[in-house]
Structure formats: structure tokens, C-alpha cells
N, C-alpha and C positions, 0 to 999 in steps of 0.2 A: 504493500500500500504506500511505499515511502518513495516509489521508482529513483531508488541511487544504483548507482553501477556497483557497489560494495556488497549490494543486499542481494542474496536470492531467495525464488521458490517460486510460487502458483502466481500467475498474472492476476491481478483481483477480478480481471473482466472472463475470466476460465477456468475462476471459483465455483460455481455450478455445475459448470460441465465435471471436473474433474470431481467434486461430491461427488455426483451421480455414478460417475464410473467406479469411485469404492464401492457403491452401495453392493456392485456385482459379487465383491467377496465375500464368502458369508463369515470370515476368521478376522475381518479388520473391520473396527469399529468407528467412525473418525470422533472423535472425542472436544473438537474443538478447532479455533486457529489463534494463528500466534502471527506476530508483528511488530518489528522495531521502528520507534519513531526515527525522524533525520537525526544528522548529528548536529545540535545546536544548544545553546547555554540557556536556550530562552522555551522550556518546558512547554508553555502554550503555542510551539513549531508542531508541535508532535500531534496538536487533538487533529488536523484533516486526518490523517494515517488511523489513528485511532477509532476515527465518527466512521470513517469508509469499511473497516473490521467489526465494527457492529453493524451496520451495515449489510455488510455480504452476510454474517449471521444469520442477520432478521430473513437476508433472499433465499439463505438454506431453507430455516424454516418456513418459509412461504411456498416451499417446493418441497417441502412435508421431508427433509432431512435435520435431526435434530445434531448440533455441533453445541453442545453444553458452556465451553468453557470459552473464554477470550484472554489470550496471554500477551498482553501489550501493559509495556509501562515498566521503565527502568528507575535507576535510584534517582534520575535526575530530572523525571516527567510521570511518577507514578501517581499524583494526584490527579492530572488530566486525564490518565488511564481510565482509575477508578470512575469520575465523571461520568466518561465514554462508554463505562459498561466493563471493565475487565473484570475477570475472577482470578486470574493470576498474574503477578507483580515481580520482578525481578529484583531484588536490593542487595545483591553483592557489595557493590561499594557502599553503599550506606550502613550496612552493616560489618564489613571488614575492612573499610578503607579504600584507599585508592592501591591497583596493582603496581609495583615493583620489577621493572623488568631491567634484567641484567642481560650485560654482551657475553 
């Protein structure tokens, strides 16, 4: 939902179709979708990407697949997340800091 070149997965506009085509397996359940805001310091960048995942949600359910969960919202825009409908939050750094990365 965020279209950066960084990100990948399911185009949002071929989120239906490709629901649909789980539904064929009877061993995979889809459980959900998940979704990382832009990279930006300014948390309310994040709710379009957010609003567009609940969103496609709501289009699953309207085409009678249920996707329960919505995983958007980092330690640094997890309150717009919440707003927008998430049920899971990511807070790695808020809760162990910032990473450390050595050469």
C-alpha cells in the first residue's frame, strides 16, 4: 500500500484476486494482511497506506472472505495504525531501542 521500491508483496489492486485464489486451498487459511507505512519522521505519512489496508479488508469481506487481522503500525506511527483499524503493532524499537549495527 506504500508503492516504494524497498517494499514488496501483493499489488493492493490484486488483493482480491489473489484472496480468492487461497480460498482454493483447503490447508491455508489467510489470517489477515500486513503493511509498512513510508519511511518518514512524520507518523501521520503513514495513515493513506494504513486507510487503503483496511480498506482492501473491508473488499475481502465484501466478497465474503474473512482476513481477521490488520498488521500495520511501527514504533514510530503505531497510533495512526491503531486509528486505521490495526490489531497488530510492531514496537521493536520502542520497546528495545534503537538497532546497533556493526561493520
Amino acid at each position: 500500500t506504500t508503492n516504494e521500491a524497498t517494499k514488496y508483496g501483493i499489488i493492493a489492486d490484486r488483493t482480491l484476486h489473489f484472496a480468492q485464489e487461497l480460498q482454493k486451498f483447503k490447508n491455508i487459511q489467510l489470517q489477515g494482511l500486513m503493511t509498512m507505512g513510508p519511511l518518514s519522521e512524520k507518523p501521520e505519512d503513514a495513515r493513506t497506506s494504513f486507510r487503503c489496508l483496511r480498506e482492501l479488508r473491508e473488499d475481502l469481506f465484501n466478497n465474503g472472505i474473512n482476513a481477521p487481522h490488520l498488521s500495520m503500525g511501527m514504533s514510530g506511527d503505531y497510533e495512526v495504525a491503531i486509528e486505521e483499524g490495526a490489531t497488530i503493532i510492531r514496537l521493536g524499537t520502542a520497546l528495545f531501542g534503537k538497532r546497533i549495527y556493526t561493520t
